[in-house]
ZADO-1210 file (C-alpha; in nm, 4 decimals, padded with zeros to 6 digits):
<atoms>
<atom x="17.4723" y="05.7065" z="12.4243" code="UNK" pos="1"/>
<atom x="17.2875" y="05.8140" z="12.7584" code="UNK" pos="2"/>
<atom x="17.0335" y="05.5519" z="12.7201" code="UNK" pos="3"/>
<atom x="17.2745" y="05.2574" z="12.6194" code="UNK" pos="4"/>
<atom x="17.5078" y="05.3263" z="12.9367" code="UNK" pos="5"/>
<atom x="17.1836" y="05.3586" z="13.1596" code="UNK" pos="6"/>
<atom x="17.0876" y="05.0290" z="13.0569" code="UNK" pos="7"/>
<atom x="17.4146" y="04.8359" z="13.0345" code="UNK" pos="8"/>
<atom x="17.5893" y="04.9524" z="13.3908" code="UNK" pos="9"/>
<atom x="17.3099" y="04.8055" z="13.5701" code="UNK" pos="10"/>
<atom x="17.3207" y="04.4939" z="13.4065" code="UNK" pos="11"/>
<atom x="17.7534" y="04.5000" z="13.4285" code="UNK" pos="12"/>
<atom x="17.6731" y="04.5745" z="13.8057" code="UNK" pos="13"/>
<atom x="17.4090" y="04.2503" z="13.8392" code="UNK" pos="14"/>
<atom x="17.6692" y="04.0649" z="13.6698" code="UNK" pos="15"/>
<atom x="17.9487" y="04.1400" z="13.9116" code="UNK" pos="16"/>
<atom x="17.7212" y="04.1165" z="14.1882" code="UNK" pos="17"/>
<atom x="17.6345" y="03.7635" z="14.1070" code="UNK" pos="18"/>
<atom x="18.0028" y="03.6366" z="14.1029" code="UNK" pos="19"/>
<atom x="18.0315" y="03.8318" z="14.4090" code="UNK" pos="20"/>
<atom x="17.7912" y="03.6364" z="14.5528" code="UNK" pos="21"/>
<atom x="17.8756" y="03.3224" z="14.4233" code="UNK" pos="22"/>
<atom x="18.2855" y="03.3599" z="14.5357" code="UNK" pos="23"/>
<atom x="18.1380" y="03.4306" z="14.9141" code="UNK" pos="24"/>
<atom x="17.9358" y="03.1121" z="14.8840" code="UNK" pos="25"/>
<atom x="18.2602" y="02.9271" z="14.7375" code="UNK" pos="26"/>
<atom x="18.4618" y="03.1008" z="15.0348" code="UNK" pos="27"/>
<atom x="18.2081" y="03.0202" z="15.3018" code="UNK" pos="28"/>
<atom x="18.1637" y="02.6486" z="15.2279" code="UNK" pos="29"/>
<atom x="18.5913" y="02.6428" z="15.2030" code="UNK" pos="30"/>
<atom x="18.5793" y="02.8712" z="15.5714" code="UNK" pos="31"/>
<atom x="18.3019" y="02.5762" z="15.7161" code="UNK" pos="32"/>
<atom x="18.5164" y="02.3065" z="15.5657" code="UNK" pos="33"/>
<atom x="18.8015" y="02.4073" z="15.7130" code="UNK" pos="34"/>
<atom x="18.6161" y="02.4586" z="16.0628" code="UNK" pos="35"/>
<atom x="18.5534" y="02.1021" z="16.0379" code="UNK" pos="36"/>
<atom x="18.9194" y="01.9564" z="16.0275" code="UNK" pos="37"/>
<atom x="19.0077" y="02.1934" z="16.2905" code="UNK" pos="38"/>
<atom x="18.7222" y="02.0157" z="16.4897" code="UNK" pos="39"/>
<atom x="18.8575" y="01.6867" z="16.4454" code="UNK" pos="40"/>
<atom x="19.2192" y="01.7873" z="16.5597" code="UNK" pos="41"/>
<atom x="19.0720" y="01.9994" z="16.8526" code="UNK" pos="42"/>
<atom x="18.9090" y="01.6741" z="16.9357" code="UNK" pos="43"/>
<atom x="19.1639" y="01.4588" z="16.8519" code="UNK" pos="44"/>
<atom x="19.4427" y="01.6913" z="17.0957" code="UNK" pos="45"/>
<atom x="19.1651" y="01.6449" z="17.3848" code="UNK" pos="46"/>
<atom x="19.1405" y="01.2909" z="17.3498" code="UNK" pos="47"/>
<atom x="19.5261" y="01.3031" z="17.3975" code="UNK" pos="48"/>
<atom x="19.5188" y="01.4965" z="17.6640" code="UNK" pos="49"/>
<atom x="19.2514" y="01.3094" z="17.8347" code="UNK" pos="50"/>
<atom x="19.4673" y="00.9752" z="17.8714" code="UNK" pos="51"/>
<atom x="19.7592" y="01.1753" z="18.0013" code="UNK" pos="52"/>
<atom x="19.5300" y="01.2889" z="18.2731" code="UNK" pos="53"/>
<atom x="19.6112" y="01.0084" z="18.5176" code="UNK" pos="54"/>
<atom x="19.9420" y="01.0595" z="18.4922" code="UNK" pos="55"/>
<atom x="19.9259" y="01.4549" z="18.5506" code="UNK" pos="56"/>
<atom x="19.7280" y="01.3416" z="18.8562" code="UNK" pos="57"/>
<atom x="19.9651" y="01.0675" z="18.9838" code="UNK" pos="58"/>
<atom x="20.2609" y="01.3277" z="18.9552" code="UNK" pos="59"/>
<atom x="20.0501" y="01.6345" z="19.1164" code="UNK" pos="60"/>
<atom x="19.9698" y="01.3963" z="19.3834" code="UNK" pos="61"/>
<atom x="20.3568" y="01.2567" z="19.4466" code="UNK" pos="62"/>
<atom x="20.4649" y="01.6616" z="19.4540" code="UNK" pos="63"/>
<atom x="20.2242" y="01.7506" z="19.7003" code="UNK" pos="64"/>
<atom x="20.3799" y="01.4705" z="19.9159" code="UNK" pos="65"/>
<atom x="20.7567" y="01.5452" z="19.8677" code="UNK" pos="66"/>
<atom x="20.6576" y="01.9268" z="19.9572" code="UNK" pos="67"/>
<atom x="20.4781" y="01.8319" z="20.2416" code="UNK" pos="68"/>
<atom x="20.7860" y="01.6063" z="20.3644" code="UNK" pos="69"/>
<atom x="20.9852" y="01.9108" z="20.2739" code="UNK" pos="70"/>
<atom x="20.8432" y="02.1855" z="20.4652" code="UNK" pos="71"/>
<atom x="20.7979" y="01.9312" z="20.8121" code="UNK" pos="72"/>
<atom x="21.1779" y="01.9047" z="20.7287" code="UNK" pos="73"/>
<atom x="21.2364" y="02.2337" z="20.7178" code="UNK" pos="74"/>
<atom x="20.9860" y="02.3137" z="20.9762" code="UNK" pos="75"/>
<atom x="21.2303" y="02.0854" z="21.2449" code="UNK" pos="76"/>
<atom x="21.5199" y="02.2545" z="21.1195" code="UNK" pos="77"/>
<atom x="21.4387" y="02.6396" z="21.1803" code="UNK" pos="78"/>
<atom x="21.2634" y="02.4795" z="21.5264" code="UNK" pos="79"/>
<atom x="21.5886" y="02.3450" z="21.6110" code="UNK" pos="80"/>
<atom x="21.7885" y="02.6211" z="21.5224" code="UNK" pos="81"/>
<atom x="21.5130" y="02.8945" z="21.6837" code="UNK" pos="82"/>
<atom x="21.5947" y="02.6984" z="22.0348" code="UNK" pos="83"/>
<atom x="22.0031" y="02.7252" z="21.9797" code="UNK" pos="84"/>
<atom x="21.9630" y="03.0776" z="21.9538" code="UNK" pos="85"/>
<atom x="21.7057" y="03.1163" z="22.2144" code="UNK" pos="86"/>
<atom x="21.9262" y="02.9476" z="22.4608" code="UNK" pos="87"/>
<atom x="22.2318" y="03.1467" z="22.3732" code="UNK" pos="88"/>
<atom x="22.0333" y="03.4848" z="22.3958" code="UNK" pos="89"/>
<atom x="21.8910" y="03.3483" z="22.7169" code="UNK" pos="90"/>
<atom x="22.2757" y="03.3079" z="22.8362" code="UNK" pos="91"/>
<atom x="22.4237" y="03.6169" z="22.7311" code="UNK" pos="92"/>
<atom x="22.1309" y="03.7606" z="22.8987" code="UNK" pos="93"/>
<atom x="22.2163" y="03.5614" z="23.2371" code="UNK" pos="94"/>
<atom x="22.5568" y="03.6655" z="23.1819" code="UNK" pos="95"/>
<atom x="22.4531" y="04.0703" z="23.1435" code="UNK" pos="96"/>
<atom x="22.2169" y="04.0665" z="23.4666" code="UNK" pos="97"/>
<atom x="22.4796" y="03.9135" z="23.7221" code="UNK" pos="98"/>
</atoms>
């Protein structure tokens, strides 16, 4: 009985090593496969995006403008503002020293 299992577990173990082997090649080739189409829509998504580039820069340009506009607004504002309080702290301190 000691001889038969000696000499059929290794062979049972070859045996399920082989299909081992042979689902990791099945899986691999599937895993590649699959690498592939994800490829292609990778690609295909950067193509996309590529065309909407001019557009991204058209509108990052036309922001930077607006802000700019913005802040010299706001700029003349506080400047105006800055020199009404100045001249009414230069007052009441007119008023204070006479």
């Amino acid at each position: 009985m000691l001889n038969f299992l000696q000499t059929l577990l290794p062979i049972i173990i070859y045996f399920l090593l082989i299909i081992l082997i042979i689902v990791g090649i099945i899986l691999g080739i599937r895993a590649i496969q699959t690498l592939n189409r994800i490829d292609k829509v990778v690609d295909d998504v950067n193509d996309k995006v590529q065309t909407l580039n001019g557009l991204f820069n058209v509108i990052d340009f036309t922001t930077d403008k607006i802000v700019s506009v913005t802040d010299k607004v706001v700029d003349g504002i506080s400047g105006l503002i800055r020199k009404v309080f100045k001249k009414r702290h230069k007052e009441i301190d007119n008023e204070e020293d006479e």
